[in-house]
C-alpha positions in Angstrom: 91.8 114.0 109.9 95.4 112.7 110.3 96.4 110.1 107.7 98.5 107.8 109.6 100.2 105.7 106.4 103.9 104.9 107.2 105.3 108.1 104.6 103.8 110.5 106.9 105.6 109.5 110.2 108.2 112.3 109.2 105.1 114.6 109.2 104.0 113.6 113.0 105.7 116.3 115.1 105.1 119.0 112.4 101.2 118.2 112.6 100.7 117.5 115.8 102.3 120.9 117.1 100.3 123.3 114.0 96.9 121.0 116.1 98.0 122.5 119.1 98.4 125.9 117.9 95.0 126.0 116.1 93.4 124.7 119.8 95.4 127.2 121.9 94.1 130.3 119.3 90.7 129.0 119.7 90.2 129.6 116.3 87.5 127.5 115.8 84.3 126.3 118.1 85.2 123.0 118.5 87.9 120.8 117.5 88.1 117.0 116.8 91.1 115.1 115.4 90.6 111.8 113.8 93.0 109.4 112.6 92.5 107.6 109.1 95.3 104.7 108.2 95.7 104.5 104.4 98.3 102.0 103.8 95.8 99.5 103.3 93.8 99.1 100.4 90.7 100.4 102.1 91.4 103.6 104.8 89.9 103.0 108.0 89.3 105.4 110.2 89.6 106.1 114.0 89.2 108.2 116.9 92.6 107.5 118.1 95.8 107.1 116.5 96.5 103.4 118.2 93.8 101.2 115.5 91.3 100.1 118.5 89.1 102.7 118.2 87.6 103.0 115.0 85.2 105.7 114.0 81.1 104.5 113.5 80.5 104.5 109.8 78.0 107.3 109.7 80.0 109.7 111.9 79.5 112.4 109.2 75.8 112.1 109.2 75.6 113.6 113.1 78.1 116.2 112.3 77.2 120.0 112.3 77.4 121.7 108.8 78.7 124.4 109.1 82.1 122.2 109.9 85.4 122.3 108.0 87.6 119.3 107.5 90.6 119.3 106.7 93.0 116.0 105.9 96.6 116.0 106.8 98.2 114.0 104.2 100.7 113.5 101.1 98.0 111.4 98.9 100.6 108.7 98.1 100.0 105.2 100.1 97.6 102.2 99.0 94.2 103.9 99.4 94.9 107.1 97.7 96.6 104.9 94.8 93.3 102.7 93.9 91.0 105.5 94.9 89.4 104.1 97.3 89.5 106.4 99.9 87.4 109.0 97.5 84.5 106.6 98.0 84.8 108.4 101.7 85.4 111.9 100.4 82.9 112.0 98.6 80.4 110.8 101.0 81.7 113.5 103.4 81.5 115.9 101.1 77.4 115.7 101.2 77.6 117.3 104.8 80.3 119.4 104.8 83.6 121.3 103.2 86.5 119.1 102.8 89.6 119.9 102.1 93.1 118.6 102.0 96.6 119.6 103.4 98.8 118.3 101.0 102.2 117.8 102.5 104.1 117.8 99.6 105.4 121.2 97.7 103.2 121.2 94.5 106.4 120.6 92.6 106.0 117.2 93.7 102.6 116.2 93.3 102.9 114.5 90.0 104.3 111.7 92.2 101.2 111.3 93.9 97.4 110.7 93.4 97.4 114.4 92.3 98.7 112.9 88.9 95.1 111.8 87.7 93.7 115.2 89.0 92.9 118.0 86.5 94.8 121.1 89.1 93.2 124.4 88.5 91.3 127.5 91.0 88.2 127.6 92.9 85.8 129.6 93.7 83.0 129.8 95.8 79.9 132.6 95.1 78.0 131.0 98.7 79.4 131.1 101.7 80.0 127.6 103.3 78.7 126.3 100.3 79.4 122.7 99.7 82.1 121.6 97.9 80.3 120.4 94.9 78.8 124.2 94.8 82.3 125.5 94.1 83.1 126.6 90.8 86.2 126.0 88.6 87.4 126.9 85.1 88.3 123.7 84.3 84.6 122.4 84.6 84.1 124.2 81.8 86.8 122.5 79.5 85.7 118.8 80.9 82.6 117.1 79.0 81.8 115.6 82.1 78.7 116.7 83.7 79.7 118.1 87.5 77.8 115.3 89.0 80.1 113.0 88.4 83.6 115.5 89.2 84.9 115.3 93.2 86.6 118.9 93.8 88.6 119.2 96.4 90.1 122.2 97.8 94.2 121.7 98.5 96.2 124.2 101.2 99.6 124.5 102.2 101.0 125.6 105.4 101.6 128.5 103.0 100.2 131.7 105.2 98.6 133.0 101.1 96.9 129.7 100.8 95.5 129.7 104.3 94.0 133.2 104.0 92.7 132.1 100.3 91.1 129.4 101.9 89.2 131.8 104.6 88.4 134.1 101.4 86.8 131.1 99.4 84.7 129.4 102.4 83.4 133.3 103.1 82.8 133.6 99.8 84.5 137.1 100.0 85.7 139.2 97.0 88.2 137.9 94.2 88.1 134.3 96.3 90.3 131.9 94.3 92.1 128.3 96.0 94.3 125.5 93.9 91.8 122.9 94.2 91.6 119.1 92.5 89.1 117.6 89.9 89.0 114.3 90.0 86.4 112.8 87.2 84.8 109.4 88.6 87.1 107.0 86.1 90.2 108.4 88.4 88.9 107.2 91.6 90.1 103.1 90.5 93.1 101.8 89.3 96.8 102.5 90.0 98.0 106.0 89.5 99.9 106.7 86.7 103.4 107.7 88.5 103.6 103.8 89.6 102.4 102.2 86.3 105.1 104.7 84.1 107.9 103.8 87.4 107.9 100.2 88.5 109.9 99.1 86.2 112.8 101.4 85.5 116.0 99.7 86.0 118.4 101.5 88.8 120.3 103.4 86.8 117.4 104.9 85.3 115.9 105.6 88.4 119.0 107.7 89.7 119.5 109.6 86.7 115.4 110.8 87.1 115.9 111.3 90.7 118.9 113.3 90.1 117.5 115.7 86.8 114.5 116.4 89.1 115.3 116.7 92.8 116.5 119.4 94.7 120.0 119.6 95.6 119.2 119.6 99.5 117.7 116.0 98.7 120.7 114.9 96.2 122.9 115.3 99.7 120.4 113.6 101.5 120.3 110.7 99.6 124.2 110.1 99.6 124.3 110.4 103.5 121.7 107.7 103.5 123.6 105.2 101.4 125.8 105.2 104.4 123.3 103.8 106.7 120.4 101.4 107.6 117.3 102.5 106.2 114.7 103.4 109.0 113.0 106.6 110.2 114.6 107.3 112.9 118.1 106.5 111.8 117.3 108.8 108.8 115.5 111.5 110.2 118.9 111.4 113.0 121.5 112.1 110.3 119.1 114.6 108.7 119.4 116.5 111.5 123.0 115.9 112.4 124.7 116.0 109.2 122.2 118.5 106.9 120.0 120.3 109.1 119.1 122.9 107.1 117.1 120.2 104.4 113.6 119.9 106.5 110.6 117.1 106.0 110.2 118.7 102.4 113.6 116.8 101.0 113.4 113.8 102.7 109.3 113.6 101.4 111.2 113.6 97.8 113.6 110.6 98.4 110.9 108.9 99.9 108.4 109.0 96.6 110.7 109.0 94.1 111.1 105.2 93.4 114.8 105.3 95.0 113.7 103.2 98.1 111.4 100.4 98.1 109.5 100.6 101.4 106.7 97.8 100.4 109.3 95.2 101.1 111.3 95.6 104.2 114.3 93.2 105.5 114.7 92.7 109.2 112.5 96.2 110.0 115.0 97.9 107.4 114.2 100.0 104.1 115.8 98.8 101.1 117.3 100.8 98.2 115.4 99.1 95.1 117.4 96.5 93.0 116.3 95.2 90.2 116.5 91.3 90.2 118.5 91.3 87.1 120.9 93.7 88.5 124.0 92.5 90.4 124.3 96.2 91.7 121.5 98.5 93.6 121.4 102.0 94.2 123.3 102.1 97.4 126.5 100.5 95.9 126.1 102.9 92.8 125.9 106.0 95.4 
């Protein structure tokens, strides 16, 4: 499953060539790619990445078992932000494994729906066990009652977490995976990142942005207060001007509150501005 939100356009050749190595190994059976757009407040999902073919509700239910799923995405547009995309998870997750490719280095996750996860290991004592079968330490910490935790499993394209993965779902010896717990109060309601970020004037917002990110994305950011704001035109002077930052440092401008892509202006990306503020972050760069 592709999640098609507008952040992971700069994701779209990466993914779409590691589907066509997995098909051209053969490594599995049979493989099916689906596409789920998540900008909206509720994900729909579809066979095909143009929105006319959308997927029957109960696809799941006709699905084989023994079938891993696994979700391209960074876990940072409208439906992963108000949860309600873990109403579909977690139906899913009665017929078969599911687990997420997170994008995003871990460093960064606290800027996405990840925030409101407790992050710890898995386990798995049953092979192709369901993922509510899997264990984790941190169950043991929570007063919640497992029935009411999600746990997803989170990879990389990391070749350790990919051969973790194949440990855990075998259930082979000393299997262990970074995997999510999210308790059911965290599948509504904003994720924290926004609430603490919304409202930090521009200064402030530069002076994160620059404590935190990675020099590789400090660069990147000044090149782009030289030019319009779109994908292309960005992902065209990455290249040109800094081609040795990748998908990874333009992922970090991108969630760190430094552009406002909710509001565009004439098909443009804006740097944000507070209204009170005569000066925005591109004249400050």
């Amino acid at each position: 499953i592709v999640d098609i939100s507008e952040s992971m356009n700069i994701w779209e050749d990466f993914i779409n060539n590691f589907i066509k190595d997995v098909e051209n190994y053969h490594i599995f059976k049979n493989l099916n790619t689906y596409y789920m757009f998540t900008d909206e407040n509720t994900p729909e999902l579809y066979k095909k990445k143009v929105k006319s073919f959308k997927l029957n509700n109960n696809w799941f239910k006709s699905i084989e078992q023994n079938t891993l799923i696994f979700m391209f995405s960074d876990m940072i547009s409208n439906s992963w932000s108000n949860g309600k995309i873990f109403s579909d998870i977690t139906l899913w997750q009665q017929y078969f494994n599911f687990s997420i490719i997170q994008m995003l280095p871990q460093r960064l996750w606290n800027k996405t729906k990840l925030i409101d996860a407790n992050i710890g290991k898995i386990s798995n004592s049953q092979k192709f066990s369901l993922n509510c079968k899997m264990q984790s330490d941190i169950e043991k910490m929570l007063s919640t009652e497992s029935s009411n935790l999600l746990k997803i499993t989170l990879l990389n394209f990391n070749e350790k977490s990919i051969e973790a993965y194949g440990r855990v779902i075998n259930s082979l010896k000393n299997n262990r995976i970074d995997g999510a717990i999210f308790e059911s109060e965290d599948f509504t309601g904003e994720y924290k990142f926004l609430k603490m970020e919304n409202d930090i004037e521009t200064e402030n917002r530069l002076k994160i942005f620059y404590k935190y990110a990675s020099s590789l994305s400090k660069e990147l950011l000044e090149l782009f207060a030289l030019i319009p704001l779109t994908f292309p035109i960005m992902k065209l002077v990455q290249q040109n001007f800094l081609p040795e930052s990748n998908q990874e440092h333009l992922s970090e401008i991108l969630i760190s509150n430094i552009i406002n892509r909710e509001n565009k202006v004439n098909g443009f990306f804006q740097f944000y501005k507070s209204e009170n503020e005569e000066e925005g972050i591109r004249e400050k760069l």
